[in-house]
N, C-alpha and C positions, 0 to 999 in steps of 0.2 A: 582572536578569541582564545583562552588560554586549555588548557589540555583538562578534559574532566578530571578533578578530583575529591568532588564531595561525596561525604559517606552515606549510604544508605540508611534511612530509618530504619531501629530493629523491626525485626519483625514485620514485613510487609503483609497485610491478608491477600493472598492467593488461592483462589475457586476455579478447581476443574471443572468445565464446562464438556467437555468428545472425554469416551473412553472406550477406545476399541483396538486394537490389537495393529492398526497399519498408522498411517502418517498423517495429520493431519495440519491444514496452514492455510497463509492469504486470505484471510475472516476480513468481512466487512460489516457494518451495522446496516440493517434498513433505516429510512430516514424517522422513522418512529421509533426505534432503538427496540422494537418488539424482536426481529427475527436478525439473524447473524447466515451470510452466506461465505460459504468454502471451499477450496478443496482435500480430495482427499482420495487416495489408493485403495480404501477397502472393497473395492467392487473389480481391485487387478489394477484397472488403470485409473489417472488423474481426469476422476470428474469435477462437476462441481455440485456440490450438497447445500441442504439447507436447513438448519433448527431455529428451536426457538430461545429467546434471551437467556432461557435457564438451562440450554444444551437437552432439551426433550424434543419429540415429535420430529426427529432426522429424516429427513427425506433425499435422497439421491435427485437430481433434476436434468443432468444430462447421462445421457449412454454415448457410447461410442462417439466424443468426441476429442475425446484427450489424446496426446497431454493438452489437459486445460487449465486454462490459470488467471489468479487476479479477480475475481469477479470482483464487481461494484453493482451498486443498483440504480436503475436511473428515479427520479424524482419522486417518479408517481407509486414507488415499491413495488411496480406491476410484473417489471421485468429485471435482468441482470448483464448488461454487457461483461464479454471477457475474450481472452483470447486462444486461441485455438489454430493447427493446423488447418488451412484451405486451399484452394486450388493452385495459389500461386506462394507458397510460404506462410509463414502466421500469418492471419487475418484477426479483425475485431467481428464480435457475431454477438448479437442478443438472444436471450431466451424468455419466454412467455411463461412466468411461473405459474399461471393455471392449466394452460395447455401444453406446455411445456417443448412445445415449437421453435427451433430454434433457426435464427433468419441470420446470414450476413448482414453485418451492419453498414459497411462503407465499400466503394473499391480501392485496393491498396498497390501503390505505387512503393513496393519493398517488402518488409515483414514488420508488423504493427505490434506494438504488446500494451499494455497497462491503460486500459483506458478506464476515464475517468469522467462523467459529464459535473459541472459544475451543479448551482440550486435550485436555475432553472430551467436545467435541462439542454441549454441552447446550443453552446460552446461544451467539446469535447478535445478533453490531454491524452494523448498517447503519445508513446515511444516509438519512431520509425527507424529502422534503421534501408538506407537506402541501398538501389541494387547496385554491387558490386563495390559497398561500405563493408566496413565490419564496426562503427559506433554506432552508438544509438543515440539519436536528437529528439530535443521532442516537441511536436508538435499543435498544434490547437485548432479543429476546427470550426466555424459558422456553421449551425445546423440548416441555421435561417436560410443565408444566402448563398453556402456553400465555398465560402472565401477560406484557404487554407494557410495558416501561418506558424512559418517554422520560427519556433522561440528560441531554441538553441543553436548554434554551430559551430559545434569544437572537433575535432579529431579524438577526445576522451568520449568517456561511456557517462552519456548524460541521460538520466531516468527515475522513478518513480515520481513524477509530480504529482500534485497534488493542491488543489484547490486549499485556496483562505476561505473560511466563513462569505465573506463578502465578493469574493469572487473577482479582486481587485491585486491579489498577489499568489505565487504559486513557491513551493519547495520541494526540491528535489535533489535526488544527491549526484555526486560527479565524482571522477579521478583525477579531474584535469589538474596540470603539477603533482600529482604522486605519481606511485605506480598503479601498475594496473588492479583495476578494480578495489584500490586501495583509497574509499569515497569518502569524500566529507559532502555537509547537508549547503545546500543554497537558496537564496532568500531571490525571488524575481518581480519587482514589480512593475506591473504589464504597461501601465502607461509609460512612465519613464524610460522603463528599458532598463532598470536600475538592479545591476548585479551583485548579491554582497553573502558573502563565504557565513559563513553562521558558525564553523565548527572547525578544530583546527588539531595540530598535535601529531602524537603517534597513536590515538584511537582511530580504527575505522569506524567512521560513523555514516547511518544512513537510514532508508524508510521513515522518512518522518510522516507525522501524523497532527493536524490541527487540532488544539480543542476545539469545543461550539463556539465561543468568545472570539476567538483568534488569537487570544492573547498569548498562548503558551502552543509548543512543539514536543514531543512527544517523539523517540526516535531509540535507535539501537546505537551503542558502542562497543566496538570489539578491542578489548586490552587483554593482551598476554594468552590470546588466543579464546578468551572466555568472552561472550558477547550477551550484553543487559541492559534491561528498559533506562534511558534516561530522559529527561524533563528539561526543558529549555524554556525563557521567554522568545518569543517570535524573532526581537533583535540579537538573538546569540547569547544572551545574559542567563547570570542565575543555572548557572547548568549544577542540577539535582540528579545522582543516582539514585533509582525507584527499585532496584532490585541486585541480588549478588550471591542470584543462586549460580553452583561450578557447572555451568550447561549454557545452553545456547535458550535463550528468552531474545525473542523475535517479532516480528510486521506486526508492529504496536498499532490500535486504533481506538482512537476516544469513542465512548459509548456518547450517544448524542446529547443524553445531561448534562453528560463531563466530569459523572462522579466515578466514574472507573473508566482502567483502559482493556479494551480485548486483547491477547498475542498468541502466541506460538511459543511453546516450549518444551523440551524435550525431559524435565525436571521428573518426570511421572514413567520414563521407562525409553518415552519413543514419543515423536512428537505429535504432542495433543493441543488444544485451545482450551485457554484458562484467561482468568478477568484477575486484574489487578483493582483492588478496591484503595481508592484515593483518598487521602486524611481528608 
């Protein structure tokens, strides 16, 4: 795949969604695209928070469990898995957005991060890194039957997967052949076993993001040390700069229509969430 170099549309419309004075990142949609969950330092430490589509009605959701990170939400909108210090290293742990209760999710054999439950719920991605590792693989569990399968294993930093629409391929990025933590995006599909590089060059690229279609990727590039939203089709093609503000624009996420992406960006002073609205 050849090294991004298409120009960005003038003028992209970008909407500040947070404005508060600390840091805020790792936004995910609900599967209704009504409510967006995060984190964010304004309470001291990395909880995790939660508004509504249009960044109103903020609510804090956990206390004292940070540093917390990554949240996602599983199926039914009711709760949010994420990860969190527990008794044995990172752990995954869900919270009960009404009660706001928060349960270990799994027991962990290592330190777990990024979990991810697929459409329905069943099958769960996280990044394990095991004891007495320093990469990170990632993993898939059967919720069903409790069957655990490790999808990667490299000696590189293998992580953020992420579920296809259909729940039949996963991407995620890796360093494997760079250096360190110097990722490009990869393409897995789960029947085949079928490995293919998506993204190539002297950009770091990584955090992808599905649309609802699955047709397009969604994802960061860092050139010349300035890192911004780009657009891919799913096989690596058509790579589109979405943006070319001099700042760090980050953990891109398709709103579930698909006509805007959520991220992270620091363009407004210090880092906030803002919606990228899509021609």
């Amino acid at each position: 795949a050849p090294t991004p170099t298409s120009a960005a549309p003038a003028a992209p419309t970008v909407i500040q969604l947070s404005d508060s004075s600390a840091r805020n990142g790792q936004a995910s949609w609900s599967p209704d695209g009504q409510q967006i969950a995060f984190v964010s330092n304004r309470s001291g430490s990395w909880e995790l928070w939660t508004m509504t589509a249009d960044g109103q009605q903020v609510q804090q959701i956990t206390e004292d469990a940070g540093p917390a990170g990554w949240p996602t939400w599983t199926p039914n909108g009711r709760s949010l898995l994420f990860y969190a210090p527990g008794s044995s290293g990172y752990q995954l742990f869900s919270v009960d957005l009404e009660t706001l209760v928060v349960t270990p999710w799994q027991e962990n054999d290592g330190d777990d991060f990024r979990p991810l439950l697929d459409g329905d719920g069943r099958r769960l991605l996280f990044d394990r890194v095991k004891p007495g590792a320093a990469n990170h693989d990632i993993f898939m569990l059967d919720q069903q039957n409790g069957e655990l399968t490790q999808l990667t294993s490299d000696p590189a930093y293998d992580s953020d997967a992420r579920w296809s629409p259909d729940g039949t391929r996963i991407v995620f990025h890796s360093d494997r052949g760079q250096e360190a933590y110097h990722t490009q995006i990869y393409l897995l599909v789960l029947a085949e076993k079928n490995l293919t590089q998506l993204t190539d060059g002297s950009a770091v690229n990584g955090y992808p993001s599905w649309s609802p279609d699955g047709a397009q990727i969604v994802y960061t590039a860092e050139e010349d040390g300035n890192r911004d939203l780009w657009l891919m089709d799913a096989d690596g093609s058509n790579k589109v700069r979405l943006t070319t503000d001099q700042g760090f624009d980050g953990d891109p996420a398709f709103r579930p229509d698909g006509t805007a992406v959520l991220f992270t960006t620091d363009r407004f002073g210090h880092e906030e969430l803002a919606l990228l609205l899509l021609p």
